[in-house]
matplotlib code that plots the C-alpha trace (Angstrom):
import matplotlib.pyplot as plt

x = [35.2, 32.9, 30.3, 29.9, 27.3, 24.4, 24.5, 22.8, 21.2, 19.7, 18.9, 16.6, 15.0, 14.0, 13.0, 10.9, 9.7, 8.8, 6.9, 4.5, 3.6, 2.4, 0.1, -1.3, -2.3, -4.6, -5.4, -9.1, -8.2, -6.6, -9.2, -12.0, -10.3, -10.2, -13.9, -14.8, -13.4, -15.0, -18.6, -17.9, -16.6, -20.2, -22.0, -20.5, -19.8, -23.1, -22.1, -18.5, -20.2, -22.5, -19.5, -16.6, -15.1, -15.0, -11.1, -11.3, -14.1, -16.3, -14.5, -10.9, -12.0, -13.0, -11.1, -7.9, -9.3, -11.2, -7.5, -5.9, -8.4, -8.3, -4.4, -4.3, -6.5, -4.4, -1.7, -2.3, -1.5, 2.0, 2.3, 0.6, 3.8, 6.0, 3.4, 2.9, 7.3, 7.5, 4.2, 5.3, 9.1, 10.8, 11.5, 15.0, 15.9, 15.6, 17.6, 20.4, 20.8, 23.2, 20.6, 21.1, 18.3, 17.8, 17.7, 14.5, 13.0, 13.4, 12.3, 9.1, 8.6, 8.7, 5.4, 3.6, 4.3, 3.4, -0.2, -0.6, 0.0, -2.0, -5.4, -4.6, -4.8, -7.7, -9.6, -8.2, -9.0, -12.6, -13.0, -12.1, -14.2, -17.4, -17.1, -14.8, -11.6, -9.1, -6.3, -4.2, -4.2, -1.7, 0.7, 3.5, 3.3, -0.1, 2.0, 4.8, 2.9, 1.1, 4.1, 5.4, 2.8, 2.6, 6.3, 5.0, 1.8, 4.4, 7.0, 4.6, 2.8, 6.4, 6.8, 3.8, 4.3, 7.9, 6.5, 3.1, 3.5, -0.6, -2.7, -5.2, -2.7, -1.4, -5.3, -6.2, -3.3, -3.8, -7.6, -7.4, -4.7, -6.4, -9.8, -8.0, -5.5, -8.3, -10.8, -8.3, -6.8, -10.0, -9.7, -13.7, -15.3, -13.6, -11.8, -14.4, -16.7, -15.3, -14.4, -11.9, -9.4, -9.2, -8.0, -5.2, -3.6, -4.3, -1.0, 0.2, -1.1, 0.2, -2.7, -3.3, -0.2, -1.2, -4.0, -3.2, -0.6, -2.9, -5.0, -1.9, -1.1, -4.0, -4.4, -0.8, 0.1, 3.4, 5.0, 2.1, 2.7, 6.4, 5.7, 3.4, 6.2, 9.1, 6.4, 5.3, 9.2, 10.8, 7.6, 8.6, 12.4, 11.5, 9.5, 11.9, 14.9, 12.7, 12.0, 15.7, 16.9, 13.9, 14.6, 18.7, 17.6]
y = [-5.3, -5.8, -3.4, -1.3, -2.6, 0.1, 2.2, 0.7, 4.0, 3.4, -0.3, 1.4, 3.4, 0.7, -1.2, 1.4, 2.0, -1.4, -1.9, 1.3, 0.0, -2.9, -1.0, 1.6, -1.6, -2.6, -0.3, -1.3, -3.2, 0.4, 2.3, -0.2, 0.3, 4.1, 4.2, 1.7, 3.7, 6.8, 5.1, 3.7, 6.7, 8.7, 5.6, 5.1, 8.8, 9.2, 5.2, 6.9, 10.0, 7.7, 5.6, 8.2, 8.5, 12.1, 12.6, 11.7, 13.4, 10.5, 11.8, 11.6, 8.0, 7.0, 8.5, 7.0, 3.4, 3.1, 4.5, 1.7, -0.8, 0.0, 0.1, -3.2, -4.8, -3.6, -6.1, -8.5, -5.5, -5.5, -9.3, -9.2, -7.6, -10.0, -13.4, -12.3, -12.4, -16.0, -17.0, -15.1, -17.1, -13.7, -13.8, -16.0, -13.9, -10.8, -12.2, -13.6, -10.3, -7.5, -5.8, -6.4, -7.5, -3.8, -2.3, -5.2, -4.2, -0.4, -0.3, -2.3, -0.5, 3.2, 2.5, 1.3, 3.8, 6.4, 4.3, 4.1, 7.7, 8.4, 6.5, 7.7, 11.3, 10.7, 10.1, 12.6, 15.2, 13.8, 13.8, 17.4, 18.7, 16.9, 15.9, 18.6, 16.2, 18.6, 18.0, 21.3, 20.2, 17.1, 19.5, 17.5, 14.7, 13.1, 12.9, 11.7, 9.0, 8.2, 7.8, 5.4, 3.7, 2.8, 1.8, -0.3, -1.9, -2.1, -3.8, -6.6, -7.3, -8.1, -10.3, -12.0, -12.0, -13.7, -16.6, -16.7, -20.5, -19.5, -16.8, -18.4, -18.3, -15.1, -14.3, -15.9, -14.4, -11.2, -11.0, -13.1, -10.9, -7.8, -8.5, -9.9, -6.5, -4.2, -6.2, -6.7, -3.1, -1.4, 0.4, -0.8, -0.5, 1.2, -0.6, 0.3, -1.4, -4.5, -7.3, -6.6, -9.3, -7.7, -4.5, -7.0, -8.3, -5.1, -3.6, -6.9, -5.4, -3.0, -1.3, -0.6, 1.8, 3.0, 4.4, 6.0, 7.2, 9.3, 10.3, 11.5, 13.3, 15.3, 15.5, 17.0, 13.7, 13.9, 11.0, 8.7, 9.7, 9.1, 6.0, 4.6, 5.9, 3.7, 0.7, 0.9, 1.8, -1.4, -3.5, -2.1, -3.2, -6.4, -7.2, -5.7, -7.6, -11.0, -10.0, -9.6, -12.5, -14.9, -13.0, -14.0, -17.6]
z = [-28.4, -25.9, -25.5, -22.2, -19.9, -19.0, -15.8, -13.5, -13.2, -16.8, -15.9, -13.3, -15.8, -18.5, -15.6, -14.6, -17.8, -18.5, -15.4, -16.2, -19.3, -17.8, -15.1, -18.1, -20.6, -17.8, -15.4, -14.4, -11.1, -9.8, -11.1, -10.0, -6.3, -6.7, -7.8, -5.4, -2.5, -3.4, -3.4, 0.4, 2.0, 0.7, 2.0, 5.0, 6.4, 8.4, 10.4, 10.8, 12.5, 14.5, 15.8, 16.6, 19.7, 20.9, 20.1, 16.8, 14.1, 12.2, 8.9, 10.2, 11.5, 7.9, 5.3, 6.9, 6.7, 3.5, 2.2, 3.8, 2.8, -0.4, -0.9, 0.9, -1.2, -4.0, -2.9, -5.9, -8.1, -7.2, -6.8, -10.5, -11.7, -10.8, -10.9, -14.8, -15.0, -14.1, -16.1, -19.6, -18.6, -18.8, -14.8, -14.8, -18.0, -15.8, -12.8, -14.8, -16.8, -15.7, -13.1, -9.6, -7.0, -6.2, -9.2, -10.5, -7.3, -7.7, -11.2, -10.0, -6.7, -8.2, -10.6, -7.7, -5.3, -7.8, -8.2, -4.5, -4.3, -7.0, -5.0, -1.9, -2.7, -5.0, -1.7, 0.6, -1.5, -2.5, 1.3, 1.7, -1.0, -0.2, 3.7, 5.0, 5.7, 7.3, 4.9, 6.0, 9.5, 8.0, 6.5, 5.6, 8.0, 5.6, 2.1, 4.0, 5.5, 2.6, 0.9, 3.6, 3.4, -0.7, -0.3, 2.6, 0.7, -2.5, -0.7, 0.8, -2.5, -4.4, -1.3, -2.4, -5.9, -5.5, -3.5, -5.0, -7.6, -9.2, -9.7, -7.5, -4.4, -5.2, -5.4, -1.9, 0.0, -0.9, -0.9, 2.7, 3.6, 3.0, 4.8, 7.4, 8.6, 7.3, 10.2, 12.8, 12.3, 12.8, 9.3, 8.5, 11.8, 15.2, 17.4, 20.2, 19.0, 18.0, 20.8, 23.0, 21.7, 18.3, 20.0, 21.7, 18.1, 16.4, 17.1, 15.1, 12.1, 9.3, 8.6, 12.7, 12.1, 9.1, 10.8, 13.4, 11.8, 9.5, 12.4, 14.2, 11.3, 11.2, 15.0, 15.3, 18.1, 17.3, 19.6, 17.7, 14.1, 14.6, 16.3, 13.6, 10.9, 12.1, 12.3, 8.9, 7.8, 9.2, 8.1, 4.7, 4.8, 6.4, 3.3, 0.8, 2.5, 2.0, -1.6, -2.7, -1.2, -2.9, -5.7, -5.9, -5.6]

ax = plt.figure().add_subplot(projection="3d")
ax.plot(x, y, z, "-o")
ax.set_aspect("equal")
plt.show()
């Protein structure tokens, strides 16, 4: 007799599993990222302060972006997970096993999220600690977000990873990538004081949402913050919806 195939439910978990292992045998590029992030924000506070429109605190301004910045350039960290697959020839095992496209995708999305998480609030609570980052006034909009968000940075690095043929592309388009929405987004420097066409293709970005989302959150601008939430949600299923059908072919 044949045995019984696995749950899927359990095929999620030893996906799972499998994928944390992975980020905890080599976990300097996250914690490089989370270091790195901490040593901007402490540099950069007084230019934020400098540079704030009167709406929006210097602090609220900056803690938002480096966050984004730094989960953006984390892309190649998820791509990683799925570049390494195909490179160690255990990807086309995976896809002609028993688990679905979903359940490869959850089982590498969940780590990731967690690590995204993980960074984000690393810095928010740094920020509130030393600078005085109003992290109550986000009550439960600001995890919320944040969690949007790391399903919306994970879903677009597995994009990468699943097209990405080399390291060095899946380098380039991340690193490019990165710099490019964290510039045009106004995540490193305001949008006032940048030239007037970058505040035009802004809105094009994902980290532009992300953003204001955060500020919204902790501004309590309710029609903004749910605004910026659907934008980063259907950016995420766009990506995850690309992923699943490269990865069924």
């Amino acid at each position: 007799m044949r045995p019984e195939p696995a749950p899927a439910g359990h095929r999620t978990w030893v996906m799972t599993r499998h994928t944390l292992v992975l980020l905890v045998r080599d976990p300097g590029t996250p914690l490089a990222y989370v270091v790195m992030s901490l040593v901007l924000l402490s540099v950069l506070r007084p230019v934020y302060d400098r540079l704030a429109v009167p709406a929006v605190p210097g602090i609220v301004q900056a803690v938002p972006g480096i966050a984004v910045m730094f989960t953006l350039l984390a892309l190649d960290v998820a791509g990683q997970l799925i570049l390494s697959e195909r490179t160690w020839h255990t990807w086309d095992r995976l896809r002609s096993g028993p688990a679905t496209s979903s359940t490869i995708l959850t089982g590498k999305a969940l780590p990731l999220i967690a690590l995204f998480l993980t960074q984000q609030a690393v810095l928010f609570l740094f920020a509130t600690a030393a600078f005085g980052f109003p992290l109550t006034a986000g009550t439960w909009r600001l995890p919320l977000l944040a969690l949007l968000w790391a399903a919306c940075v994970t879903s677009c690095g597995l994009a990468l990873g699943v097209h990405a043929r080399s390291q060095g592309q899946l380098a380039a388009a991340s690193d490019i990538g990165a710099l490019t929405i964290t510039c045009l987004s106004g995540c490193l420097v305001p949008l006032t004081v940048l030239p007037h066409w970058v505040s035009t293709v802004a809105p094009a970005t994902p980290g532009y949402w992300a953003l204001h989302g955060f500020q919204a959150a902790v501004t309590g601008d309710t029609d903004a913050y749910t605004h910026a939430a659907a934008v980063i949600a259907a950016i995420t299923a766009a990506a995850l919806l690309v992923t699943a059908r490269r990865i069924r072919r």
